[in-house]
N, C-alpha and C positions, 0 to 999 in steps of 0.2 A: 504493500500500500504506500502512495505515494503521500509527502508529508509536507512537499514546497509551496500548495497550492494554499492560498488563507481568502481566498471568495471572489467574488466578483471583483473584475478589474470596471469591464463598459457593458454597454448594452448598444449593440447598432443597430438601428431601424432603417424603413425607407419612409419617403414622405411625397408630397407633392407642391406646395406650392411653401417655397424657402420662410418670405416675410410673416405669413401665419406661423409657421413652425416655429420660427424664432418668438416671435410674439407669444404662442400659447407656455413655450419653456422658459422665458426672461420673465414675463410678466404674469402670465396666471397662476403658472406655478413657483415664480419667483427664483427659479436657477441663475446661476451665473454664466453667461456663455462666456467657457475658458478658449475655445478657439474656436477659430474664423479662418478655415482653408478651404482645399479641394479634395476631391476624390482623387486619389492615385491614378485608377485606370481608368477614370472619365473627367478630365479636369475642369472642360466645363461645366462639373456641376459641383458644389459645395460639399464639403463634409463640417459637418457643425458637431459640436462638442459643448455641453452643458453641464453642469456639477456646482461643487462646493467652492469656496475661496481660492482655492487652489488647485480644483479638478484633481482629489485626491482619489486613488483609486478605488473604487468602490460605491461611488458618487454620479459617475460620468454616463450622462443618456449622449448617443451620438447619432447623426440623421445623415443620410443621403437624401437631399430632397431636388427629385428628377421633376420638371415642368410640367413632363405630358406623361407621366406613369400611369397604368391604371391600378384601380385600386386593388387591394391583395384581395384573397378568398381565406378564411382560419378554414384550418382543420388539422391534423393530424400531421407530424414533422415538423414540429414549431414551436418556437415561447409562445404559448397562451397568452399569459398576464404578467405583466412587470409591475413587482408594487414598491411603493416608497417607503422609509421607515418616517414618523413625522411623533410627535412627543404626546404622552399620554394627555388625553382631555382638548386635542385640536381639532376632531373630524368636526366636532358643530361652528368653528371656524372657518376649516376648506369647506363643510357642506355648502355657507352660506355663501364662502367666495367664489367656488363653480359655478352652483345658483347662478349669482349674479354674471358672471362671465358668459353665463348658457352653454355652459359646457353638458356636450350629450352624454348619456347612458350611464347618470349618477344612480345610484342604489345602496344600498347596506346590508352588509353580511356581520356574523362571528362565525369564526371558527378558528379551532388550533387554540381556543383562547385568547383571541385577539379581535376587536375590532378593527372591521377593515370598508371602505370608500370605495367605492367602484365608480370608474369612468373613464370615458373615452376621448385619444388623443384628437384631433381635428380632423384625421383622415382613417378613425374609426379603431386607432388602437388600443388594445385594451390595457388600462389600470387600476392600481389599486392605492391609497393611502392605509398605512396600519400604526396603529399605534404601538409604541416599544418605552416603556416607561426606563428600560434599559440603557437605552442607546445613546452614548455619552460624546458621539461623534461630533464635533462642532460645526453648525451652518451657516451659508451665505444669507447673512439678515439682511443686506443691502436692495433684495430687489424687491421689496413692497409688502415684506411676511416679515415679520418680529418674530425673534429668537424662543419664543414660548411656542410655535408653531411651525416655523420653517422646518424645510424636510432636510435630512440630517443625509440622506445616500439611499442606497438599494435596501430594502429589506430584505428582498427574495426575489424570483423570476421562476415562473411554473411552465414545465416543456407538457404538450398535450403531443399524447402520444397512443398508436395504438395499440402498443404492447409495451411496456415499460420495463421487463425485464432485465435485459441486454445494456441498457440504458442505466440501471441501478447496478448491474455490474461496475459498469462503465465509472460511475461518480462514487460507488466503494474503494474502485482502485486509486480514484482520484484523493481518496482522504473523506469521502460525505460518510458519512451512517444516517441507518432510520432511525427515529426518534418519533416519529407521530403516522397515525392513519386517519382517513377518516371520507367513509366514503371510498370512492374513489382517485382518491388524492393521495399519494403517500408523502411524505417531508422525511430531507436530507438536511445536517445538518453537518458543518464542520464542527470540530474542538477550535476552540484560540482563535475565530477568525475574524475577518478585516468587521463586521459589524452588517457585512453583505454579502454573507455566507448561508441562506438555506436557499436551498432548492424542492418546488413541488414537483412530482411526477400526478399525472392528469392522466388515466386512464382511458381510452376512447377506444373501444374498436373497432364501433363498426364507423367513426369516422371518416370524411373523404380526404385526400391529401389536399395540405394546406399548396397556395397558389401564392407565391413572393409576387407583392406588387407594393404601391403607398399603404401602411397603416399593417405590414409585415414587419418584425424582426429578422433581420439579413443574420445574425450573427449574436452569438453571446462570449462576452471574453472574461477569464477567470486570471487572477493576479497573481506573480509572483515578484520575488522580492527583487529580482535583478537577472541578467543572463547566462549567468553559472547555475543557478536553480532553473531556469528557463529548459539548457541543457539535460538537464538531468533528468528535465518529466520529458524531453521529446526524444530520447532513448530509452527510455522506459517503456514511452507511449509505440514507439517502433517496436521494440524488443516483444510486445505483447500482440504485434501484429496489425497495428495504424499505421493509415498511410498519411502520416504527416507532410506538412510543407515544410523547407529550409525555413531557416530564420530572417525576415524580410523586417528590414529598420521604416520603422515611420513614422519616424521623427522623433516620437512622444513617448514612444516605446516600441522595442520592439516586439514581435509579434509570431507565432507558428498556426498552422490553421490545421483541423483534421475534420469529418464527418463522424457523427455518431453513429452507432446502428440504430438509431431511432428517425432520425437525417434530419436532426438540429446539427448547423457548424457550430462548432465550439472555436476559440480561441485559446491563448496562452501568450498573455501580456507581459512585461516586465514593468516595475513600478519605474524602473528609470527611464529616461534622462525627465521626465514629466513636462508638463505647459510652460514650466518656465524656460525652457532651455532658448528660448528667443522671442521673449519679451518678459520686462517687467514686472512683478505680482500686480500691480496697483493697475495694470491695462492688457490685463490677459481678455483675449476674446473681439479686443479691440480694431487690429487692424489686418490684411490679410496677407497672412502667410501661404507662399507656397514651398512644394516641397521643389528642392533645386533641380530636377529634370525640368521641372515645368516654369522656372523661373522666366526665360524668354515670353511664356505667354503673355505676360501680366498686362501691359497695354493692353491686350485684348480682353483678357479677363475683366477689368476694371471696367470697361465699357459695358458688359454684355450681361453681368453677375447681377441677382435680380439685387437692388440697395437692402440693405436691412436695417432696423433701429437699432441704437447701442445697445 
């Protein structure tokens, strides 16, 4: 069992129209956007990154938001629900600030012993707020949420799947265990982790295969401390028979990529070199960065890249 892994690094989605995306994570839900680039292998189109003060890992939702996408289909081979952790006694807080924002597909659950928020991103993806009276992680109060309510990072992120088996191998070997049932849900949790360490497995079988389009999770990425640990889980992760990727720098960290047998991508982040490695803490998010292949674009980029609010 592998022991380098301590939870969620990101979470990358796709989206469709950039300035709402920006908008609903800056201002509705009060993130900080840590960075302002491109996509690697389509640069004209944005990669946006949102999180804490610092886009610490564990924190960071990140968008591809494509023009003319159409929109996903959920079903089976996919994060379900990405929920936030936010501080015990805030949901009649966010209830009221969605409400008002008219954010769709608000509702109210318990389970697991937690209250939790349900609703959906702008291009229909799914969330959750939960409360963790735990969770000692520090938040961005600067963007219109006070610190008695701001959401602190990932709580969990649940893969819907239609056999979950293979899958729970899969995040055993990774360091999760069970700890909870319920229903058809099962919860994995790490020992000692980042604070965005459970995962739900969502049983579905007779599920249809989920359809990547806006309001899809492309990818989930789990953190480790640096690239000697990085190492260690992508021969391990080989040795047990994945077909991982080489190790590809992007920027902010670097990155291996593998398929489940579930066919959620997973990731495998490094916490280094982080958002600051080229720009300031005090103007992260600020101005746009590209990665140096695509440096040449930039006149063109600047023109063509939809504007977004700070």
């Amino acid at each position: 069992m592998l022991h380098q892994i301590k939870g969620l690094h990101h979470v990358t989605s796709m989206a469709g129209d950039a300035a709402i995306n920006n908008a609903f994570f800056t201002h509705t839900l009060g993130l900080r956007r840590v960075k302002k680039t491109v996509n690697f292998d389509a640069p004209d189109v944005y990669h946006l990154y949102y999180g804490d003060e610092h886009g610490t890992p564990g924190s960071v939702m990140t968008y591809f938001p494509f023009p003319h996408i159409a929109k996903g289909m959920p079903g089976a081979g996919e994060v379900g629900r990405t929920a936030f952790s936010v501080p015990a006694g805030s949901l009649g807080y966010w209830l009221a600030r969605l409400e008002a924002a008219k954010v769709k597909g608000i509702g109210t659950e318990t389970g697991f012993g937690e209250n939790r928020l349900l609703f959906d991103g702008p291009d229909g993806d799914a969330f959750a707020l939960v409360e963790d009276r735990d969770d000692g992680r520090q938040p961005w109060d600067k963007g219109g949420v006070g610190d008695a309510e701001a959401i602190r990072g990932f709580h969990s992120a649940a893969l819907r799947l239609r056999d979950g088996g293979r899958t729970e191998e899969l995040l055993g070997f990774m360091g999760y265990e069970p700890v909870d049932v319920l229903g058809n849900v099962k919860r994995l949790a790490l020992k000692d982790g980042n604070g965005a360490h459970v995962i739900d497995i969502e049983t579905v079988p007779g599920a249809p295969a989920a359809r990547l389009g806006a309001g899809s999770v492309h990818h989930i990425a789990f953190t480790v401390e640096n690239r000697a640990r990085q190492a260690e889980v992508r021969k391990a992760l080989l040795d047990t028979g994945y077909q991982v990727t080489p190790v590809i720098d992007r920027d902010y960290f670097w990155a291996i990529y593998f398929r489940t047998p579930g066919g959620v991508l997973f990731e495998v982040a490094t916490n280094e070199p982080g958002f600051g490695r080229d720009e300031d803490s005090a103007h992260l998010g600020e101005a746009l960065k590209l990665p140096s292949q695509h440096a040449h674009l930039r006149p063109f980029l600047e023109k063509t890249l939809q504007p977004l609010d700070a």
